[in-house]
C-alpha positions in Angstrom: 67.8 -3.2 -54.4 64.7 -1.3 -55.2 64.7 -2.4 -58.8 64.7 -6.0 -57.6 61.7 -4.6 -55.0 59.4 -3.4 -57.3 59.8 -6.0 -60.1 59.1 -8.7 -57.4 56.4 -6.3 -56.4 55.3 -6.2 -60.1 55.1 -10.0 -60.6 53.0 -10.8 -57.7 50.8 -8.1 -58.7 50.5 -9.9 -62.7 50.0 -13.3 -61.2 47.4 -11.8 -58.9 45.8 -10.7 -61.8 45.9 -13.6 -63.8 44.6 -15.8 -60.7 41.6 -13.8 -60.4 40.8 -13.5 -64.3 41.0 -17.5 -64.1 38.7 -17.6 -61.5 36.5 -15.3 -63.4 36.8 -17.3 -66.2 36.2 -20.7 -64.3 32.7 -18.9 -62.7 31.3 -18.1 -66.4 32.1 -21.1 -68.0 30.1 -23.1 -65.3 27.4 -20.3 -65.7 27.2 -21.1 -69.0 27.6 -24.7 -68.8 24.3 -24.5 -66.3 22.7 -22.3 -68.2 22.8 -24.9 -71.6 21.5 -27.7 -69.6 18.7 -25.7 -68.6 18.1 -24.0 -72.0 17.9 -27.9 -73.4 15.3 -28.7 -70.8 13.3 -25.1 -71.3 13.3 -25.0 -75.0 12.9 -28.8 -76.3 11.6 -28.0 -79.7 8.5 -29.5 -81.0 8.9 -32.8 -82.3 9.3 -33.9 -85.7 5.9 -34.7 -86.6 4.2 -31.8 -84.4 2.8 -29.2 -87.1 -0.1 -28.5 -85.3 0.5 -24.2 -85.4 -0.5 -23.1 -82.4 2.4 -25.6 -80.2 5.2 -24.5 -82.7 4.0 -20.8 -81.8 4.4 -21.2 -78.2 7.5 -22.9 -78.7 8.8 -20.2 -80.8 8.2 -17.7 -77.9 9.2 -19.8 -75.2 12.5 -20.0 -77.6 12.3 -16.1 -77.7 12.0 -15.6 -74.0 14.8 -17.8 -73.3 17.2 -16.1 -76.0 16.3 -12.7 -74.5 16.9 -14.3 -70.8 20.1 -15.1 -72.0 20.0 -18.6 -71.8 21.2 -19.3 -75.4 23.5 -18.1 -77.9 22.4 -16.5 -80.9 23.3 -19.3 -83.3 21.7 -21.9 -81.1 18.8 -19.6 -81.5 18.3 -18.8 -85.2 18.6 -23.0 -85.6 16.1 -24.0 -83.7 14.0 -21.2 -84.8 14.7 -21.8 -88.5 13.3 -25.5 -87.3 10.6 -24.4 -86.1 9.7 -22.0 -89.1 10.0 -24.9 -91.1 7.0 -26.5 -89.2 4.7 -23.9 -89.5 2.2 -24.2 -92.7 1.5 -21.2 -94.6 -1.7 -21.1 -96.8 
């Protein structure tokens, strides 16, 4: 009878487990899901036909801060920088 004890004991501890790493889960994807919307709304790059130098610089930091707030993923980032590189003249 202990055998049966313990192993019951056992699987209510696993699905303990695995209901709190779903929870955890569930808590960063909404993180990050927030944290998108507000990295779309913080960092709108320039637009297309804005090369005026010193606006794409302070978009490129404002892109910097937010990537080194954590609001973005480093993919995300190195796109919208490259984008913004492209903008810049260079005499």
């Amino acid at each position: 009878m202990a055998t049966r004890r313990n192993s019951f004991e056992k699987r209510e501890r696993e699905r303990s487990k695995r209901a709190k790493q779903a929870a955890k889960r569930e808590r960063r994807q909404s993180r990050d899901d927030e944290s998108n919307t507000e990295a779309d709304r913080e960092a709108a790059p320039a637009t297309e036909f804005d090369t005026d130098p010193n606006q794409v610089m302070k978009a490129l930091a404002d892109l910097h801060h937010l990537f080194d707030g954590g609001g973005m993923a480093f993919d995300e980032f190195e796109a919208r920088k490259s984008e913004l590189m492209a903008r810049l003249e260079v005499d």
